[in-house]
N, CA, C and O atoms as a DFTB+ gen file, in Angstrom:
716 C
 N C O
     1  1    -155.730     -40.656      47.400
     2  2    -156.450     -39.894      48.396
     3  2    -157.182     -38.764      47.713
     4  3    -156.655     -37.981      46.922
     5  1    -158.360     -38.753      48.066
     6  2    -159.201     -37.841      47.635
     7  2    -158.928     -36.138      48.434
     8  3    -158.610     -36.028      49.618
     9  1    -159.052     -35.424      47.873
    10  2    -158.726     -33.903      48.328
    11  2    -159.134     -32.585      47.462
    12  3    -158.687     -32.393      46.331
    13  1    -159.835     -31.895      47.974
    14  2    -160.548     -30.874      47.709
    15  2    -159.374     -29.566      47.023
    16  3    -158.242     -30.007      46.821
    17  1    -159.499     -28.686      46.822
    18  2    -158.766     -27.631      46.811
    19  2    -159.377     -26.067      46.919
    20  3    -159.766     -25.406      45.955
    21  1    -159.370     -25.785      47.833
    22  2    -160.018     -24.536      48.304
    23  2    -159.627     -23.421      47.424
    24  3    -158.706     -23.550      46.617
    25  1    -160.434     -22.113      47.581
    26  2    -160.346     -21.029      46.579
    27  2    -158.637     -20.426      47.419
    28  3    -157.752     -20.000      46.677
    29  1    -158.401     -20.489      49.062
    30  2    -157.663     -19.731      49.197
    31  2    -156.028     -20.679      48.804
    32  3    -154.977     -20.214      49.246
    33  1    -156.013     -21.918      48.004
    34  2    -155.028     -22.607      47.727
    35  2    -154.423     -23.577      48.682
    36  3    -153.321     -24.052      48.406
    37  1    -155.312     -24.069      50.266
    38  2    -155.742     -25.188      50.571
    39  2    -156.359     -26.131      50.161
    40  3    -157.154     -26.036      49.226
    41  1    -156.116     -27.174      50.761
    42  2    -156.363     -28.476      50.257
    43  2    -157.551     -29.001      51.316
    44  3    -157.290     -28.502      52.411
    45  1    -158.594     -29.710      51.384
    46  2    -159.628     -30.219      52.508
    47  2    -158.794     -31.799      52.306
    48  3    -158.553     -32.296      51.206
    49  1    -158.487     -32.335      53.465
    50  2    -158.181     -33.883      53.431
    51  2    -159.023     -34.108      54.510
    52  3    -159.280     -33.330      55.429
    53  1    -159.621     -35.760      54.240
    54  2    -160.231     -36.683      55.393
    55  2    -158.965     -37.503      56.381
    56  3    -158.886     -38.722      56.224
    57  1    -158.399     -37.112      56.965
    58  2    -157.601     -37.834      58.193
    59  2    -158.059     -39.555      58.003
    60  3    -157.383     -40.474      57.541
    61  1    -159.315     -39.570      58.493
    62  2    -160.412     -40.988      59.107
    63  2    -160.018     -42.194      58.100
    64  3    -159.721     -43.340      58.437
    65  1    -160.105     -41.516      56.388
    66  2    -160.571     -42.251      55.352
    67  2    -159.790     -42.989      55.174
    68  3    -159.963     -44.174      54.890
    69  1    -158.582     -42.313      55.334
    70  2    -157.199     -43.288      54.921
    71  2    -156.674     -44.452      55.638
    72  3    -155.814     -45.205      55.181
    73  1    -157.366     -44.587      57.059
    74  2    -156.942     -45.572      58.016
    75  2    -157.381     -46.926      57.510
    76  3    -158.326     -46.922      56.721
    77  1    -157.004     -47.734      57.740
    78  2    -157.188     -49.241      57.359
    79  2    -158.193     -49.591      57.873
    80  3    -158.952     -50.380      57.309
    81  1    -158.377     -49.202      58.790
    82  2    -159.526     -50.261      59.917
    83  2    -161.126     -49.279      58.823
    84  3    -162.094     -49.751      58.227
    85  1    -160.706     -48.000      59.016
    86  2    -162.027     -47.175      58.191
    87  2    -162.415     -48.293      56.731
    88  3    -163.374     -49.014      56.458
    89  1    -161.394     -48.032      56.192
    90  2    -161.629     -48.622      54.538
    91  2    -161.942     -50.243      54.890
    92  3    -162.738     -50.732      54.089
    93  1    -161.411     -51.272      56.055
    94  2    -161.943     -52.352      56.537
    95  2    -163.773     -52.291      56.864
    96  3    -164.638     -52.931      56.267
    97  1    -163.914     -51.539      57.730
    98  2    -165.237     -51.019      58.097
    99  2    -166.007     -50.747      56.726
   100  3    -166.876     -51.574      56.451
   101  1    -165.804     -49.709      55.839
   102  2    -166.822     -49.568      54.871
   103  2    -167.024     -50.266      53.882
   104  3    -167.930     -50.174      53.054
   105  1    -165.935     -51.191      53.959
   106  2    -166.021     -52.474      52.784
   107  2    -167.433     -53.657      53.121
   108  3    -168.398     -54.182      52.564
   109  1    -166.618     -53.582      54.613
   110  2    -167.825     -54.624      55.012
   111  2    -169.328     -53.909      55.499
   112  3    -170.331     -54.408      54.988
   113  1    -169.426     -53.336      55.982
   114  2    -170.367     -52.481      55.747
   115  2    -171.538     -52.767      54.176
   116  3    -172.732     -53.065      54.175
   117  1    -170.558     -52.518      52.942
   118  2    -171.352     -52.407      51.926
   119  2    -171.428     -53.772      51.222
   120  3    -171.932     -54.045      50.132
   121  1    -170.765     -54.612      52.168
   122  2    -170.710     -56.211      51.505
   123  2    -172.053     -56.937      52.669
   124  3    -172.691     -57.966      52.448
   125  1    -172.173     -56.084      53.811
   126  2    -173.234     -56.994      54.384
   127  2    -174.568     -56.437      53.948
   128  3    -175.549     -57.152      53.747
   129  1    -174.554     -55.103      53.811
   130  2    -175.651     -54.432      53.139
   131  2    -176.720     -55.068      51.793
   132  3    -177.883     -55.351      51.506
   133  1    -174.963     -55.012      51.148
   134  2    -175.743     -55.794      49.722
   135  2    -176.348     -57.732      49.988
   136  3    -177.095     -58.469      49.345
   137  1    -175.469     -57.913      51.356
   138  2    -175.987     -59.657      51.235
   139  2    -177.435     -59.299      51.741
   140  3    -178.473     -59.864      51.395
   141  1    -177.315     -58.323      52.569
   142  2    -178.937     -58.678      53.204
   143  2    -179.978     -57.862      52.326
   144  3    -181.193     -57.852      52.522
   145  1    -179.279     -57.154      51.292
   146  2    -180.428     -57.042      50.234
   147  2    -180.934     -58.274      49.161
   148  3    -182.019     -58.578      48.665
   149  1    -179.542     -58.813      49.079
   150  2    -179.791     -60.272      48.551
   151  2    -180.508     -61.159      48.926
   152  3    -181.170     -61.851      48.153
   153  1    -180.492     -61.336      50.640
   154  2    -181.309     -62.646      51.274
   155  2    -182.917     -61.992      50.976
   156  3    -183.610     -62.710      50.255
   157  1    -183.392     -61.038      51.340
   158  2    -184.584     -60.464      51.411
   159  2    -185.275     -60.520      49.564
   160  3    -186.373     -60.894      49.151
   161  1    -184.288     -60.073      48.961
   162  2    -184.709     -60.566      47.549
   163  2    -185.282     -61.788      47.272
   164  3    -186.357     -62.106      46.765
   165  1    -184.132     -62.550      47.807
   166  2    -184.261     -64.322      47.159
   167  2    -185.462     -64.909      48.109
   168  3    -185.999     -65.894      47.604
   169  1    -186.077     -64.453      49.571
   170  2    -187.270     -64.846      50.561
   171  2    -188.522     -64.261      49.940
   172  3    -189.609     -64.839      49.942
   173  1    -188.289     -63.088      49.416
   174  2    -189.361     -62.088      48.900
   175  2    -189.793     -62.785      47.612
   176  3    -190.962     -63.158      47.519
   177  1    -188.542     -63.078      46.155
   178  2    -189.066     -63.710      45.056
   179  2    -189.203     -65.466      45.650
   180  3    -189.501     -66.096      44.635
   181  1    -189.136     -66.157      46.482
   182  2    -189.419     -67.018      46.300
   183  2    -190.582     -67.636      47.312
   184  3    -191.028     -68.774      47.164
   185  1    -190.992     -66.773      48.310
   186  2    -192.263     -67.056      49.024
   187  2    -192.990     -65.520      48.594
   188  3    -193.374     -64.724      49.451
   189  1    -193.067     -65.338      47.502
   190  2    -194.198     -64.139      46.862
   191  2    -195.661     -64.702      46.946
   192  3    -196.370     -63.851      47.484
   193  1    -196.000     -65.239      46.785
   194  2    -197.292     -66.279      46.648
   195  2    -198.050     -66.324      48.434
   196  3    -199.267     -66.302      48.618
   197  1    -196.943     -66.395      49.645
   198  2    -197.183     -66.165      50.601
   199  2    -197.185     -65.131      51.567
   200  3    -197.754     -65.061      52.656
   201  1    -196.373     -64.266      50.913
   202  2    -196.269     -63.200      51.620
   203  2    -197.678     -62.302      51.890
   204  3    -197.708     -61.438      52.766
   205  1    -198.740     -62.586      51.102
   206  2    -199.963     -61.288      51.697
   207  2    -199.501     -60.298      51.609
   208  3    -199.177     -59.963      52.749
   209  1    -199.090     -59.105      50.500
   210  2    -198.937     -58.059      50.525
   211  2    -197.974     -57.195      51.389
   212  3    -198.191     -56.016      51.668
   213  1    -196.516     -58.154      51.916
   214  2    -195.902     -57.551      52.295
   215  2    -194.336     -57.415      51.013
   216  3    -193.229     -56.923      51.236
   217  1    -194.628     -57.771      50.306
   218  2    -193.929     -57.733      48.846
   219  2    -193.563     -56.279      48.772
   220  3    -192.372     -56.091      48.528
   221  1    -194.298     -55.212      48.924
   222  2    -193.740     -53.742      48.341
   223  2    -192.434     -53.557      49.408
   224  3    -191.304     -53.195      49.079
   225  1    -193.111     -54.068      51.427
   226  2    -192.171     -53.427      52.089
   227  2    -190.868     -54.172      51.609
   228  3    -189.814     -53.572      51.395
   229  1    -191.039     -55.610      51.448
   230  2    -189.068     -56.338      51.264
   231  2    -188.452     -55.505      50.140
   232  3    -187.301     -55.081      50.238
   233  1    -189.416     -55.214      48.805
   234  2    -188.685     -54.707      47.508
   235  2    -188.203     -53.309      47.928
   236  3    -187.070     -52.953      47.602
   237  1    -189.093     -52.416      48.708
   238  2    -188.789     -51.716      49.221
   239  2    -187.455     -51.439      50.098
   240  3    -186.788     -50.406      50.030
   241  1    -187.203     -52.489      50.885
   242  2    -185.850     -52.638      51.707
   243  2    -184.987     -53.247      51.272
   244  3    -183.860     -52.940      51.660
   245  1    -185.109     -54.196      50.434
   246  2    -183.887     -53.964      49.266
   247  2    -183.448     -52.963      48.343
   248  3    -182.260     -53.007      48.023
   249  1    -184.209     -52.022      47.825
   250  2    -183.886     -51.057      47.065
   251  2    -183.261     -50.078      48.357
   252  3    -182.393     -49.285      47.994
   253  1    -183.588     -50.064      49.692
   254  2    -183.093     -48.674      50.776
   255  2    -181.710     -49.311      50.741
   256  3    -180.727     -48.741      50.266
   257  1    -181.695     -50.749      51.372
   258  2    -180.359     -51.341      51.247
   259  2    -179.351     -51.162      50.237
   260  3    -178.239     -50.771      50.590
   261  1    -179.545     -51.348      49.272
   262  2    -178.902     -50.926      47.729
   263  2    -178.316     -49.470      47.826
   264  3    -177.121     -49.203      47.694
   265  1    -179.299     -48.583      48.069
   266  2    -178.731     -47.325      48.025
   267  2    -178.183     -46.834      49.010
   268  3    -177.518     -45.804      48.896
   269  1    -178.373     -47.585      50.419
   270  2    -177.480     -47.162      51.726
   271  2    -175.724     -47.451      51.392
   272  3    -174.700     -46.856      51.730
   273  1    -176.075     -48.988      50.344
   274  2    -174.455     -49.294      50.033
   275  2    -173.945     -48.142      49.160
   276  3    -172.792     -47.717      49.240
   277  1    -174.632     -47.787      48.540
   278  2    -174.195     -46.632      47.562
   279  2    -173.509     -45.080      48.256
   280  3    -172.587     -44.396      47.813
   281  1    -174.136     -44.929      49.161
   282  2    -173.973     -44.175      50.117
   283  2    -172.746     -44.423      50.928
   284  3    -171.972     -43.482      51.104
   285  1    -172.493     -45.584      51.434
   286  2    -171.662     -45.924      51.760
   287  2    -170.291     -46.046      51.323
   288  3    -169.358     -46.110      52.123
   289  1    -170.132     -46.085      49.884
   290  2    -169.132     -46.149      49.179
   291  2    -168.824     -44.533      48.805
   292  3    -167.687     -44.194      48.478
   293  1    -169.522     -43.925      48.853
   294  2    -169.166     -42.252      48.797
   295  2    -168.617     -41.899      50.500
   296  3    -167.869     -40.925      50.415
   297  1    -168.685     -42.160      51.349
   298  2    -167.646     -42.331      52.318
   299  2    -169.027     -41.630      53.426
   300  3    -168.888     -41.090      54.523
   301  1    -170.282     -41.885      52.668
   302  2    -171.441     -40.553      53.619
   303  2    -171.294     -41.826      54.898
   304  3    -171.126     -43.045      54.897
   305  1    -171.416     -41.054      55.642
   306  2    -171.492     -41.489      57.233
   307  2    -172.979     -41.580      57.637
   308  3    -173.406     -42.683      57.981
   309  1    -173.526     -40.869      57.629
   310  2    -175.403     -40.324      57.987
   311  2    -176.147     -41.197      57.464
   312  3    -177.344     -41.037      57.701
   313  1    -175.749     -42.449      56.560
   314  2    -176.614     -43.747      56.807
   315  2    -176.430     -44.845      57.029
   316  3    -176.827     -45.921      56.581
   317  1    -175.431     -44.334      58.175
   318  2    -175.188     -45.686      59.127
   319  2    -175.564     -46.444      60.034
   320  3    -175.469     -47.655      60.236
   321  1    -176.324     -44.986      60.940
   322  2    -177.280     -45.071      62.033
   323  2    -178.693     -45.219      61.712
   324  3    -179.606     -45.338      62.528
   325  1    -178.787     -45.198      60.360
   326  2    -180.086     -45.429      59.671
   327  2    -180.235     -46.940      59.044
   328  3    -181.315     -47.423      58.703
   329  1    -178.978     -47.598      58.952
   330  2    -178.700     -48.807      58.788
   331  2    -178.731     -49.541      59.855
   332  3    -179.360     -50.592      59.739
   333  1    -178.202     -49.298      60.962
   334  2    -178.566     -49.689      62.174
   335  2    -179.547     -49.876      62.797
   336  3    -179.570     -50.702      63.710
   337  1    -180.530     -49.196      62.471
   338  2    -181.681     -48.772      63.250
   339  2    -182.906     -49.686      62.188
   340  3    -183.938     -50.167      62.656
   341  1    -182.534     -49.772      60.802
   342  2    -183.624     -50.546      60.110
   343  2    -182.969     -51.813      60.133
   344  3    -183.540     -52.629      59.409
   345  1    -181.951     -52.255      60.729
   346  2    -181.023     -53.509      61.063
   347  2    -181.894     -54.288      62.085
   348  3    -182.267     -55.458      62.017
   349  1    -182.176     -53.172      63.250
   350  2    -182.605     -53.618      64.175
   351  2    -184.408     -54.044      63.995
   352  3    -184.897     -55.044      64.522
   353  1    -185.019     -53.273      63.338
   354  2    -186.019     -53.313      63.141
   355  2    -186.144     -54.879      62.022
   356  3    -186.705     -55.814      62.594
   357  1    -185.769     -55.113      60.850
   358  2    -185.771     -56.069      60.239
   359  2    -185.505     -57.720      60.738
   360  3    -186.009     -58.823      60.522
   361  1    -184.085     -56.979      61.758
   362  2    -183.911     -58.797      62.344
   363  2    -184.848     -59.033      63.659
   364  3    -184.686     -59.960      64.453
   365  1    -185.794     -58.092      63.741
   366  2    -186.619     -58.726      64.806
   367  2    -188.008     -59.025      64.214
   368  3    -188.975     -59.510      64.802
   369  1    -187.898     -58.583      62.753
   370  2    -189.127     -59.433      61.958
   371  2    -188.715     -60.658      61.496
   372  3    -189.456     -61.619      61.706
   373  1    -187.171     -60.894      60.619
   374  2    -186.706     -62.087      60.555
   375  2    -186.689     -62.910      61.692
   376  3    -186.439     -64.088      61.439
   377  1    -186.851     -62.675      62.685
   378  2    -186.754     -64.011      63.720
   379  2    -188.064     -64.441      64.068
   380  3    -188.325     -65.500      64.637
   381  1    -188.886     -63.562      63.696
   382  2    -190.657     -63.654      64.144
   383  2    -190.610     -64.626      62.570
   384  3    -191.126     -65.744      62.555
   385  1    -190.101     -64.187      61.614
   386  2    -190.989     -64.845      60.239
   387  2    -190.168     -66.414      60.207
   388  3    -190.725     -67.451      59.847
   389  1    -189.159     -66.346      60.531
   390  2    -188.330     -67.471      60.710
   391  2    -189.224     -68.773      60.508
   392  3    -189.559     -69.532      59.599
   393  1    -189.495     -68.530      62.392
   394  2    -189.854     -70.060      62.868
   395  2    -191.708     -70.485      61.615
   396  3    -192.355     -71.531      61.667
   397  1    -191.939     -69.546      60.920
   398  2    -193.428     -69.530      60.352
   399  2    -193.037     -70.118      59.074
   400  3    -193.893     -70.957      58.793
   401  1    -191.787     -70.043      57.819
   402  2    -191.732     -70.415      57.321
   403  2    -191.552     -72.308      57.337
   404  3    -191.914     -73.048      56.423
   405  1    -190.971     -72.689      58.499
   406  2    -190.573     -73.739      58.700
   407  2    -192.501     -74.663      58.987
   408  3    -193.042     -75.718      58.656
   409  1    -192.863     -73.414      59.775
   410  2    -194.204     -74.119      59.685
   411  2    -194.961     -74.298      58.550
   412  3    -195.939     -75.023      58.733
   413  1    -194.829     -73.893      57.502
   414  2    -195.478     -74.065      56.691
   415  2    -195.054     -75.180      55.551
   416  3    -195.178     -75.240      54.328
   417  1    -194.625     -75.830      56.328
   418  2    -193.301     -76.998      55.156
   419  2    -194.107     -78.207      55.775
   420  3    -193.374     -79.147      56.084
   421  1    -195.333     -78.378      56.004
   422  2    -196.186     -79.343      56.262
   423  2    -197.056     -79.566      54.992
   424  3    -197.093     -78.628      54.197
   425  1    -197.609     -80.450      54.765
   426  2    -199.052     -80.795      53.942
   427  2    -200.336     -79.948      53.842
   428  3    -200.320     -79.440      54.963
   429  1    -201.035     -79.639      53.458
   430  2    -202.095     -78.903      53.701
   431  2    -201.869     -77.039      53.192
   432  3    -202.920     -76.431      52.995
   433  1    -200.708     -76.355      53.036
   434  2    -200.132     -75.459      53.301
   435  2    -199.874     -74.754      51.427
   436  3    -198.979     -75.429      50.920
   437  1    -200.081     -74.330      51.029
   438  2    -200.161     -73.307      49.826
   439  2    -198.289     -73.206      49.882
   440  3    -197.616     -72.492      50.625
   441  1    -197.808     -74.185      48.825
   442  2    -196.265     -74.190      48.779
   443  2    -195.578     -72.856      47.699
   444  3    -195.879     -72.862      46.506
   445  1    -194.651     -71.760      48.275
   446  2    -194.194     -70.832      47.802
   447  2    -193.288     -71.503      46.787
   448  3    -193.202     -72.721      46.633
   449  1    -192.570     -70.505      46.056
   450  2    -192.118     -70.768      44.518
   451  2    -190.490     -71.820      45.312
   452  3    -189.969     -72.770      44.728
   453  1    -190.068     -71.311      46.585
   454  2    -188.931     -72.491      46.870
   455  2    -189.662     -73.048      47.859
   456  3    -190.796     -72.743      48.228
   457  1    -188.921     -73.903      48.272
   458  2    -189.127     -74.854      49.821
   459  2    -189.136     -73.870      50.936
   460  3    -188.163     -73.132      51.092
   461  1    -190.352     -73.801      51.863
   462  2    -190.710     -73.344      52.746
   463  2    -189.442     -73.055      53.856
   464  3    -189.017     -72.042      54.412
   465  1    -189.066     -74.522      53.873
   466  2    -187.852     -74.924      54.839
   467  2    -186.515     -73.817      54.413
   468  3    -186.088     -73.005      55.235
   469  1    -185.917     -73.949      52.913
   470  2    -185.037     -73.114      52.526
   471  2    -185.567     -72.229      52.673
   472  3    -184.737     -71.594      53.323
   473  1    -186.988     -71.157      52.501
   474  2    -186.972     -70.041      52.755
   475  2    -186.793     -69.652      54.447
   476  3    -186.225     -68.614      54.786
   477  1    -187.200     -70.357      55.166
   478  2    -187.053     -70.664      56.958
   479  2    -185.649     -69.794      56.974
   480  3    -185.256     -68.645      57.175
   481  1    -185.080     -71.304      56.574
   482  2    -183.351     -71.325      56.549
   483  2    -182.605     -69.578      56.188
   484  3    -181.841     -68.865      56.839
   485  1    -183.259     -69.419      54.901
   486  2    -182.500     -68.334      54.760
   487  2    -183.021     -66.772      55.466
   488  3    -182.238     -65.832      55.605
   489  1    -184.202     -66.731      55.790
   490  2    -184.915     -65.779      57.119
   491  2    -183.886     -65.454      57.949
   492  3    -183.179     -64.457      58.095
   493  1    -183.995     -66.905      58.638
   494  2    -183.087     -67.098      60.259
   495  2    -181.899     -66.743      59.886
   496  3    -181.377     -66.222      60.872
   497  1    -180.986     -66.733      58.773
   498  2    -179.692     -66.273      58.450
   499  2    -179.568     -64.505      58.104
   500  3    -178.580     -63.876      57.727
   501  1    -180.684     -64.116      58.336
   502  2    -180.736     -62.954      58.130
   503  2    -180.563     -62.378      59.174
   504  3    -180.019     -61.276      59.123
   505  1    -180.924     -62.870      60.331
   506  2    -181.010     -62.356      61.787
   507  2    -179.058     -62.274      61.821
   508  3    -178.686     -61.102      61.756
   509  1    -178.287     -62.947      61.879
   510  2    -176.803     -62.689      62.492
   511  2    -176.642     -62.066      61.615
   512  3    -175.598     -61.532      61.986
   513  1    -176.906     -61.499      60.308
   514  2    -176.518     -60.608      58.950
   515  2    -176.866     -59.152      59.482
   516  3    -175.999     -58.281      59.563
   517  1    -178.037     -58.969      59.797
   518  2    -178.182     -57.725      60.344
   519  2    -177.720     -57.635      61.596
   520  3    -177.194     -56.523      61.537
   521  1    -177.559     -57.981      62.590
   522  2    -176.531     -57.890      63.579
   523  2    -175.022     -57.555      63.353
   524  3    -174.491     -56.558      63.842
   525  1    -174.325     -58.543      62.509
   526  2    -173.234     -58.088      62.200
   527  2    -172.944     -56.686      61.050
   528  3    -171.850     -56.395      60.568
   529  1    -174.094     -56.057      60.834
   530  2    -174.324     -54.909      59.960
   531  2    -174.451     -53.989      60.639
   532  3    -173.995     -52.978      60.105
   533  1    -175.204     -53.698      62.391
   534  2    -175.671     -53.190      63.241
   535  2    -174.347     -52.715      63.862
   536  3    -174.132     -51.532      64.124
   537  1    -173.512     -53.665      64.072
   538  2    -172.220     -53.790      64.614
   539  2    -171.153     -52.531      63.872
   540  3    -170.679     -51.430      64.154
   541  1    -171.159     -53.212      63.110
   542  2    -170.183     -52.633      61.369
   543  2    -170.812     -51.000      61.258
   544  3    -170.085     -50.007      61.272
   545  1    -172.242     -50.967      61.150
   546  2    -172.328     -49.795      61.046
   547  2    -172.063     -48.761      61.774
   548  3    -171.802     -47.616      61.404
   549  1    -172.154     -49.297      63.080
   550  2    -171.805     -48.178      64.292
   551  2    -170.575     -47.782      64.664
   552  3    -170.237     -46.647      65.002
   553  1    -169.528     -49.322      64.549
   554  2    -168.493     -49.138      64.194
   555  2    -167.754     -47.632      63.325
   556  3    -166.999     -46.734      63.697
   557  1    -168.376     -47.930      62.150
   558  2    -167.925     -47.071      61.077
   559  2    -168.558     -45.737      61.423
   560  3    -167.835     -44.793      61.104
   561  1    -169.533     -45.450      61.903
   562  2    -170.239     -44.343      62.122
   563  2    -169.167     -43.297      63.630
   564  3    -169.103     -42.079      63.794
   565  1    -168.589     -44.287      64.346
   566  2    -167.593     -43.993      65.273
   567  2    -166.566     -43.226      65.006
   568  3    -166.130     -42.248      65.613
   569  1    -165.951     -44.140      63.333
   570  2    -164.889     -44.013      63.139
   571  2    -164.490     -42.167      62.701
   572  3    -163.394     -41.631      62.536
   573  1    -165.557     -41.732      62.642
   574  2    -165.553     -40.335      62.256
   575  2    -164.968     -39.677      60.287
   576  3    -164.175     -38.862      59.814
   577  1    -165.789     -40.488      59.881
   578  2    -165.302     -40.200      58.128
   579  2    -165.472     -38.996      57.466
   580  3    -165.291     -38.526      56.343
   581  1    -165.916     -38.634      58.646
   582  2    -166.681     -36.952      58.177
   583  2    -164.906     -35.593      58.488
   584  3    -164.232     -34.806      57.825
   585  1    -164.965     -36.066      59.714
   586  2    -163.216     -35.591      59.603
   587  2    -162.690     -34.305      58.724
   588  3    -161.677     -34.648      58.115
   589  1    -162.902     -33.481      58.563
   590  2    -162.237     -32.586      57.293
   591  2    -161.094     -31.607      57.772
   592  3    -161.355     -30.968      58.791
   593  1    -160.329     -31.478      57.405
   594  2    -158.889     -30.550      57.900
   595  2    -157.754     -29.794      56.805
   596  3    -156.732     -30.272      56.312
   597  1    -158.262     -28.658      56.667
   598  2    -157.315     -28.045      55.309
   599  2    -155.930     -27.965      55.767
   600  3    -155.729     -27.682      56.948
   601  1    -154.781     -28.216      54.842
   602  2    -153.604     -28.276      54.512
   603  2    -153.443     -27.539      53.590
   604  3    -154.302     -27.264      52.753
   605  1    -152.081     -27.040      53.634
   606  2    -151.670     -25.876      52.849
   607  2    -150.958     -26.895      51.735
   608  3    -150.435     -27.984      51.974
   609  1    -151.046     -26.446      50.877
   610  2    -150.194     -27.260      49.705
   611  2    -149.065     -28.082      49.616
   612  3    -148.886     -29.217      49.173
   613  1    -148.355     -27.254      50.133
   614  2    -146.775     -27.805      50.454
   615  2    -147.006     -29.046      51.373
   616  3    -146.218     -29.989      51.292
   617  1    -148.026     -29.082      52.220
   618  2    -147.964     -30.030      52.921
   619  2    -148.562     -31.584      52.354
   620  3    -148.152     -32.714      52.617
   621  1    -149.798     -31.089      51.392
   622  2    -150.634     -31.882      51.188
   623  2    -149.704     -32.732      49.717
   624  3    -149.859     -33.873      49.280
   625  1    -149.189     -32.138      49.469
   626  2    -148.056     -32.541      48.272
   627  2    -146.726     -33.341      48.639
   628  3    -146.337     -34.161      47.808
   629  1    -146.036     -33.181      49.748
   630  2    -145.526     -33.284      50.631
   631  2    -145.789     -34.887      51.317
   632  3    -145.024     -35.842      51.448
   633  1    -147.219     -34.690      51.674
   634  2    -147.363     -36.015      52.484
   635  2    -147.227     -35.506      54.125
   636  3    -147.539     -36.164      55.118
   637  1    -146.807     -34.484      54.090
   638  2    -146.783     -34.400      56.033
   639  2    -147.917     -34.212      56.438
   640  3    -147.992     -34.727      57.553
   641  1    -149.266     -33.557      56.029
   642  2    -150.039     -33.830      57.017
   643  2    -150.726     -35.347      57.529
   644  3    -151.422     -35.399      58.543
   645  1    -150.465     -36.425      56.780
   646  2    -150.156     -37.809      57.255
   647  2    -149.452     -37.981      58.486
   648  3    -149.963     -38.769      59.282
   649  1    -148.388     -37.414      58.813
   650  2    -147.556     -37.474      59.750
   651  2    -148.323     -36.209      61.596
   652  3    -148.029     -36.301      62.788
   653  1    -148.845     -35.690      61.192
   654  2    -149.311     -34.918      62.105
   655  2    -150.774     -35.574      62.681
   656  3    -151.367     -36.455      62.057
   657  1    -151.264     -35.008      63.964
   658  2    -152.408     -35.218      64.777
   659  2    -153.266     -33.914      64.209
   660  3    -153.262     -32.765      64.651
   661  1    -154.021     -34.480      63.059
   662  2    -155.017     -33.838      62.424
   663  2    -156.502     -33.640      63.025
   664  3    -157.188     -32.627      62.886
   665  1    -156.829     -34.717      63.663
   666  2    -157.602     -35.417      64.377
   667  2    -157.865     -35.504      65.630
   668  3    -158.820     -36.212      65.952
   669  1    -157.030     -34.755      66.748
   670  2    -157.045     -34.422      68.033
   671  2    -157.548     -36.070      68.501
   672  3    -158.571     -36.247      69.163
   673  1    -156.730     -37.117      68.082
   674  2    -156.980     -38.395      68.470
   675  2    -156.091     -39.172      68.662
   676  3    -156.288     -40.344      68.984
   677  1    -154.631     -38.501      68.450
   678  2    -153.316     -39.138      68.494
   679  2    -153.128     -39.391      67.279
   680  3    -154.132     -39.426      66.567
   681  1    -151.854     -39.635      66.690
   682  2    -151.451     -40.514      66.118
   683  2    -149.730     -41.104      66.045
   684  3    -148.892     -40.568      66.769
   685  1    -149.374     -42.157      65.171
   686  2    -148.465     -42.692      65.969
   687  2    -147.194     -42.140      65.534
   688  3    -146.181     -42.809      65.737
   689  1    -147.081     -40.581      64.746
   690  2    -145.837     -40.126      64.706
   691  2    -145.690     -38.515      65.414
   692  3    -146.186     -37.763      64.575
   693  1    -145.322     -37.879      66.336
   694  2    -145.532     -36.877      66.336
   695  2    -145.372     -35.863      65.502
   696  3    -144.849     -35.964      64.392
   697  1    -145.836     -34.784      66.018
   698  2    -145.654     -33.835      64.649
   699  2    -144.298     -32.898      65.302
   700  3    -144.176     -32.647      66.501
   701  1    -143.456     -32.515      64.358
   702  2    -142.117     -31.853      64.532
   703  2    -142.372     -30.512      65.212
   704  3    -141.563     -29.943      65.944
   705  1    -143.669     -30.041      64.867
   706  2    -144.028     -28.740      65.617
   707  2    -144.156     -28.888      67.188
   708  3    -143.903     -28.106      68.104
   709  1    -144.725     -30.401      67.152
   710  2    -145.026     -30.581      68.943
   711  2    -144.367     -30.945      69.532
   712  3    -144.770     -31.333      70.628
   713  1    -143.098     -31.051      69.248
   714  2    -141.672     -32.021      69.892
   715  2    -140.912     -30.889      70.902
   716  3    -139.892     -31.198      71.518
């Protein structure tokens, strides 16, 4: 557990961070992040030839993606709703670009560096990726990671402020003071 130590010989602990479901949440979080920087990579390098100059925005949103995960793994909360929000914005271009790649898997048609069809394929898989990222992020953005609550030494050494409602959210042991 990560913990600060204040000048007056408190300790700053995150309550949020330590919960399972939190560290569940930001795992996946930075595992869907990085896939959907991946899918947009592998659509971007392999229909480059078709894209018309929208090449800077995908490289572009893979590199935001990249560093939102980065962000994410430092426990920052504040680009979650920013993940969400370019979640939402992206899978409603993936579902528009979707059905266009598939059209272009005809004869006549200027063939990108993969199969039109696989690039289709992997578009449309982008749409439930950012959804379930949209989800995850808000989730986690809920979960409150921001949380901060100084403990006096004895405690934080101790292990009891684990045991106390740090969090004005319950938790499942009471604290001996509130009994």
């Amino acid at each position: 557990m990560e913990a600060a130590q204040t000048e007056s010989g408190t300790y700053v602990v995150h309550p949020n961070r330590e919960k399972a479901a939190s560290q569940a949440t930001k795992a996946t979080v930075m595992v869907l992040m990085i896939a959907v920087a991946a899918l947009f990579f592998i659509v971007t390098i392999g229909g480059w030839g078709s894209l018309e100059g929208v090449q800077i925005i995908s490289i572009a949103y893979v590199l935001i993606c990249l560093l939102m995960a980065y962000y994410v793994t430092r426990w920052n909360r504040g680009v979650l709703p920013v993940a969400a929000g370019l979640g939402i914005i992206f899978g409603i271009v993936a579902v528009i670009a979707g059905p266009q790649w598939f059209d272009r898997d005809h004869s006549g048609y200027h063939n990108p560096g993969l199969p039109p069809g696989l690039l289709g394929l992997l578009t449309i898989i982008i749409v439930p990726v950012e959804f379930l990222l949209i989800v995850f992020a808000m989730r986690g953005f809920n979960q409150k990671w921001n949380i901060e609550v100084e403990v006096t030494r004895d405690e934080y050494e101790s292990g009891e402020w684990r045991n106390r409602d740090l969090t004005g959210e319950g938790s499942l042991e009471e604290s001996p003071a509130r009994s």
